[in-house]
KOLMIRO-816064 format. One record per residue: x, y, z of N, C-alpha, C, CB in turn; residue in one letter. Coordinates in steps of 0.02 Angstrom, whole numbers, plus 50000, padded with zeros to 5 digits. Glycine has a CB too. Layout:
# KOLMIRO-816064
XYZXYZXYZXYZA;...
# end
This chain:
# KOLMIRO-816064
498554871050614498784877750594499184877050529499214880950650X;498914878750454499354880650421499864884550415499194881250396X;500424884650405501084888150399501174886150312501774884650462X;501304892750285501444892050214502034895150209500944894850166X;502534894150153503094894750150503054896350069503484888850182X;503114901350026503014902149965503884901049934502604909649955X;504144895149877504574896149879504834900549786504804889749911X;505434897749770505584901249697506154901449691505384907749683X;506524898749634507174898349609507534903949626507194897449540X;508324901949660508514907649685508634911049757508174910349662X;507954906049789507724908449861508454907949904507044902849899X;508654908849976509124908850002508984904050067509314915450009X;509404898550078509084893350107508904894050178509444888050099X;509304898050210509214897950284508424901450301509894902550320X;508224907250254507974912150252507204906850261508214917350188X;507224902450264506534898650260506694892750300506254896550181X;507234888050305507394880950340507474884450403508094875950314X;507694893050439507764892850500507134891550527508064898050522X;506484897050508505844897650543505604889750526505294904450512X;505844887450451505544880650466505444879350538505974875050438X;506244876550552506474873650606506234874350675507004874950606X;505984880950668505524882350745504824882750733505684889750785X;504424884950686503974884750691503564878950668503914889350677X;504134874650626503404865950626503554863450670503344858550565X;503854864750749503724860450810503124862250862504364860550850X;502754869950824502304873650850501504867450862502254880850791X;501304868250911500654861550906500284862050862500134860550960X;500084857350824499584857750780499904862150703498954861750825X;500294860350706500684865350640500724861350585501524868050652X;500784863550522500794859350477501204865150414499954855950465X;501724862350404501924867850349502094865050276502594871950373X;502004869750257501824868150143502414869450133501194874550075X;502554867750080503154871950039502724873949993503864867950006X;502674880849969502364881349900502764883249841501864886049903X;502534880449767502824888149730502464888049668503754888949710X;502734890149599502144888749556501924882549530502184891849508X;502234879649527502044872249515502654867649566502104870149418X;502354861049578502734855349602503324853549586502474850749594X;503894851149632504474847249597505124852949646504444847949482X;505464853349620506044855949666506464863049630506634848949678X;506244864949696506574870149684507244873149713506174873549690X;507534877349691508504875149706508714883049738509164872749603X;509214886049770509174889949829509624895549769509564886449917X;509974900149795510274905549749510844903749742510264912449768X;511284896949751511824895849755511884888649693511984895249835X;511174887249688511014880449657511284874549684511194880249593X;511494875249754512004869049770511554866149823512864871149799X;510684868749834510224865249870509534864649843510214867949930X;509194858249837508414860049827507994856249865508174859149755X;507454862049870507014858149919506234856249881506904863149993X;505984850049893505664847349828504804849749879505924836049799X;504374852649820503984856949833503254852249811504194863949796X;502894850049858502454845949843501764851149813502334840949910X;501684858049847500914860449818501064868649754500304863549913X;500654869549738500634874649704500444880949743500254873349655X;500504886249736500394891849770499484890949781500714899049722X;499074890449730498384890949715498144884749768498204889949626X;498454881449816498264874449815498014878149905499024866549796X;498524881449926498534886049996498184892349986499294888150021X;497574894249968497674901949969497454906250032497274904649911X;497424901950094497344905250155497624904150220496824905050164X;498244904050220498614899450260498374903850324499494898250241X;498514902750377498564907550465498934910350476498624905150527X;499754908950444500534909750451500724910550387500944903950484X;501254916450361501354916950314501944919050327500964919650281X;502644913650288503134915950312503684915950211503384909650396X;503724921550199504064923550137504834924650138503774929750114X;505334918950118505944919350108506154924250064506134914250092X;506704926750069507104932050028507554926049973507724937950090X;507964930849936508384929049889508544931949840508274924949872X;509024932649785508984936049735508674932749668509584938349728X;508504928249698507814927349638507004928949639507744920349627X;506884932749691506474935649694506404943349660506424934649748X;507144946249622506814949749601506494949349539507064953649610X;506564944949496506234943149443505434942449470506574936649412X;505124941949513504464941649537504144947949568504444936649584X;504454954049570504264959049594503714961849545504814962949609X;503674958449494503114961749445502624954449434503524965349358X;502684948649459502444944549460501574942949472502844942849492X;501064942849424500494943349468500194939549494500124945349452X;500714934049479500314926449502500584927449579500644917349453X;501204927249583501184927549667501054932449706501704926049694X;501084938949665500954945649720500324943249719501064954849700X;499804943249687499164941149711498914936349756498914939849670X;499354930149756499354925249802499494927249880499834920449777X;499904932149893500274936649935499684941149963500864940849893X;499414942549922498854949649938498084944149972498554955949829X;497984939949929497494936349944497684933450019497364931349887X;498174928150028498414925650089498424930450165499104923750069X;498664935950154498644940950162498144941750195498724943750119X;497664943150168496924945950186496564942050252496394944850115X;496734937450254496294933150295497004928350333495614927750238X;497754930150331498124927150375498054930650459498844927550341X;498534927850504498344929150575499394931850561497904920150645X;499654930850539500314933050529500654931650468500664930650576X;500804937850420501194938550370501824939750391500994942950330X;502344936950373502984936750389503554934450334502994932750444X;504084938450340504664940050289505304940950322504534946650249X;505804935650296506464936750321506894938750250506744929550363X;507304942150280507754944750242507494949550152508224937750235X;507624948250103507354950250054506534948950018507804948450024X;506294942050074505654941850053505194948850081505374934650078X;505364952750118505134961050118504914962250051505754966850135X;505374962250017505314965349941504634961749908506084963249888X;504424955349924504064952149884503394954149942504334943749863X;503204957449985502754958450020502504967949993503054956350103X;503354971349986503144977049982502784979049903503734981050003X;502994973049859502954974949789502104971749780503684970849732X;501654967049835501114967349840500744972349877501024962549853X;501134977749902500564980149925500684981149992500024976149910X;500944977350017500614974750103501124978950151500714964050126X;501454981050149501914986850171501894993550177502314986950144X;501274995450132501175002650122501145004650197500475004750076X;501525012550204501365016250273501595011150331500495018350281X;501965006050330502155001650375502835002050402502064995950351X;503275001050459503785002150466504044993750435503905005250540X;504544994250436504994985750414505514986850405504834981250350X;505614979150385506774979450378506744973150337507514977550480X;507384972550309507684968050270508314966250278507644969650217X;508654964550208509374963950214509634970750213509684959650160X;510374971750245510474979650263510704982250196511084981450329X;510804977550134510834983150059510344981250019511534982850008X;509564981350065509144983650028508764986950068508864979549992X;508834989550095508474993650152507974999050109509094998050207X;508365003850088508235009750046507825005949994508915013850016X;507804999849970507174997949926506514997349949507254991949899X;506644997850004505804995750057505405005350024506034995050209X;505965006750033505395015150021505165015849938505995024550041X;505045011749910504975008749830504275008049855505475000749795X;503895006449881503465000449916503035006049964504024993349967X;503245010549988502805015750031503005014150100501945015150021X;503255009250103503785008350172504185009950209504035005950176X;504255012550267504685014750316505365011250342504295015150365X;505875012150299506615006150320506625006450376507435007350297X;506725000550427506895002050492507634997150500506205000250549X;508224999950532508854993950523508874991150600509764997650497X;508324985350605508114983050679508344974850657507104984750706X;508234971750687508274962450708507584960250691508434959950806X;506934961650699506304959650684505964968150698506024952350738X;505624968750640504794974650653504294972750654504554979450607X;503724974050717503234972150705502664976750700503184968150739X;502354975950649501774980550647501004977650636501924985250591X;500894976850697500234972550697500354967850679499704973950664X;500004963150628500194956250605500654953450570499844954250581X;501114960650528501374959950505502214960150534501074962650469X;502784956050518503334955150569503824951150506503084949850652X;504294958150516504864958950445505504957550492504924968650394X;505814952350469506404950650486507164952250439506274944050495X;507584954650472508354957450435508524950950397509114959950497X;509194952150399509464947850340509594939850382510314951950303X;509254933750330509454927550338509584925050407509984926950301X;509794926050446509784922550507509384925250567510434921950526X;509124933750533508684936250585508014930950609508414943250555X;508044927850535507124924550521507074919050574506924919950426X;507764916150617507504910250694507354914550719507994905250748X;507594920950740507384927050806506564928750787507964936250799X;506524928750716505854931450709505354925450713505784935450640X;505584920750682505304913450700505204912650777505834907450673X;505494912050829505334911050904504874917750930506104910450950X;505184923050912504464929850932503824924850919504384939050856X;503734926050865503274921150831502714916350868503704916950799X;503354912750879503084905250915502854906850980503694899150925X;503394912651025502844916051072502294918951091502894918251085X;502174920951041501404924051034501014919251012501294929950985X;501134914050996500554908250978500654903551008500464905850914X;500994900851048501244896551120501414897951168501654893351122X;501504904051199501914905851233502504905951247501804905151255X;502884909651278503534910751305503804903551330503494916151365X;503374899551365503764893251412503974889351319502974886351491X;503534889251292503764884351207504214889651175502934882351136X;504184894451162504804897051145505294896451177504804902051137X;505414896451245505964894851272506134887551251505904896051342X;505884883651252505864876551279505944875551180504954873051340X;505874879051137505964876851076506584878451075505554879151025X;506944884851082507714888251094507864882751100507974893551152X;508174881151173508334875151192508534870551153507934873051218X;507794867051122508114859951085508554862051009507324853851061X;508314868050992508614867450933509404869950956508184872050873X;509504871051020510214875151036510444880451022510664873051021X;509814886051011510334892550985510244896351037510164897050912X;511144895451034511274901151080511954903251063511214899351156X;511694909151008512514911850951512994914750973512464917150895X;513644911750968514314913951005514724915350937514714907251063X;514454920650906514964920450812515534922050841514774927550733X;516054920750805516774921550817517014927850823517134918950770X;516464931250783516714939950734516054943050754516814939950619X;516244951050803515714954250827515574958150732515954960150910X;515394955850704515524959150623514824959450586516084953750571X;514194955750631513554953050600513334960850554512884949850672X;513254966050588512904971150585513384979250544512674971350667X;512934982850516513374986250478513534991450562512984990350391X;513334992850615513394994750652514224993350709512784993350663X;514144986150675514904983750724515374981250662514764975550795X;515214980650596515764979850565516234987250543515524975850508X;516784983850526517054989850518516914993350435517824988650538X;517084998650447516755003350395517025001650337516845010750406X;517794998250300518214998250247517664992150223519134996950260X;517314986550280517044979850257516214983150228517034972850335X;516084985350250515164988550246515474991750161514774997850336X;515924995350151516045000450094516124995350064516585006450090X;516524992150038516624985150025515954980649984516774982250100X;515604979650040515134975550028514584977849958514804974950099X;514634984749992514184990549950514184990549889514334997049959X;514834993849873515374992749804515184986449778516274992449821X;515354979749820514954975949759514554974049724514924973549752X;513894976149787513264975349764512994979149700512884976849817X;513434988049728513064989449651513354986849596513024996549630X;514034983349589514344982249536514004976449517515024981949542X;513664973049545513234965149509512714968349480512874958149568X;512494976649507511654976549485511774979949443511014979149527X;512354982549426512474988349369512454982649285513514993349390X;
# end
């Protein structure tokens, strides 16, 4: 089973090393790193890289298609080398899949139109850019396609995942070894349980970086 992983300067690390983590223990799995060319590529913080042995062109039909977010993806929203790679993969995958901001790089190919989905919760309102339906859920699935929230949603969406193509006893039994079972300190994950001064907050800065 190919599992492709498209990556790109910028990317956000968890947003791809979580589903790594569960889904290359899947049987018969085999996962790529891709991006446009070979050599390493470094996360949105630059303080990680993960060294990228194939080119996007090298995979163009993986089974599993799992697209990290980041804020270097938006420099690729007009991109035609990978939205096409995206659209093509696409066509003939058994699951397209996106955690956190890689949404954006699915909706700006195309593959979202008339679809419900989710992202990170301050980009939500960009999914409707795209012909997309924001939904502010933990994982959406719409047919093959299965959009994960922000950065740590993508193990939850990673084990769904692994259930439907191993079953429940290996998803369980994958939980397990990797140990998640999240006790955060701070009920604060969600704009739903944080408090409102922190969400306004957060907001405020975002537009102030994009302004």
């Amino acid at each position: 089973m190919d599992i492709a992983i498209p990556l790109y300067d910028g990317f956000t690390a968890l947003d791809a090393i979580g589903p790594y983590e569960v889904l290359s223990r899947l049987p018969g799995a085999r996962v790529t790193w891709l991006a446009g060319e070979p050599g390493p590529v470094r996360t949105d913080n630059g303080m990680l890289g993960v060294e990228v042995d194939a080119r996007l062109e090298d995979l163009p039909q993986p089974q599993v298609l799992v697209v990290p977010g980041g804020f270097g993806n938006r420099a690729l929203l007009d991109d035609e080398r990978i939205l096409g790679w995206l659209r093509t993969a696409h066509a003939s995958s058994t699951w397209t899949t996106s955690v956190c901001t890689g949404a954006l790089l699915l909706g700006a190919a195309g593959i979202l139109e008339g679809l419900r989905a989710t992202t990170h919760w301050l980009e939500l309102e960009t999914l409707k850019r795209f012909g997309a339906t924001p939904v502010e859920e933990r994982v959406v699935v719409e047919g093959k396609v299965v959009t994960a929230a922000g950065v740590s949603a993508g193990i939850d969406m990673a084990l769904w995942l692994g259930a439907r193509i191993a079953g429940d006893s290996w998803a369980k039994a994958t939980q397990l070894a990797i140990e998640y079972d999240p006790q955060p300190p701070f009920d604060s994950g969600s704009t739903t349980k944080a408090a409102p001064d922190l969400v306004a907050r957060m907001r405020s800065a975002r537009r102030a970086a994009d302004a």
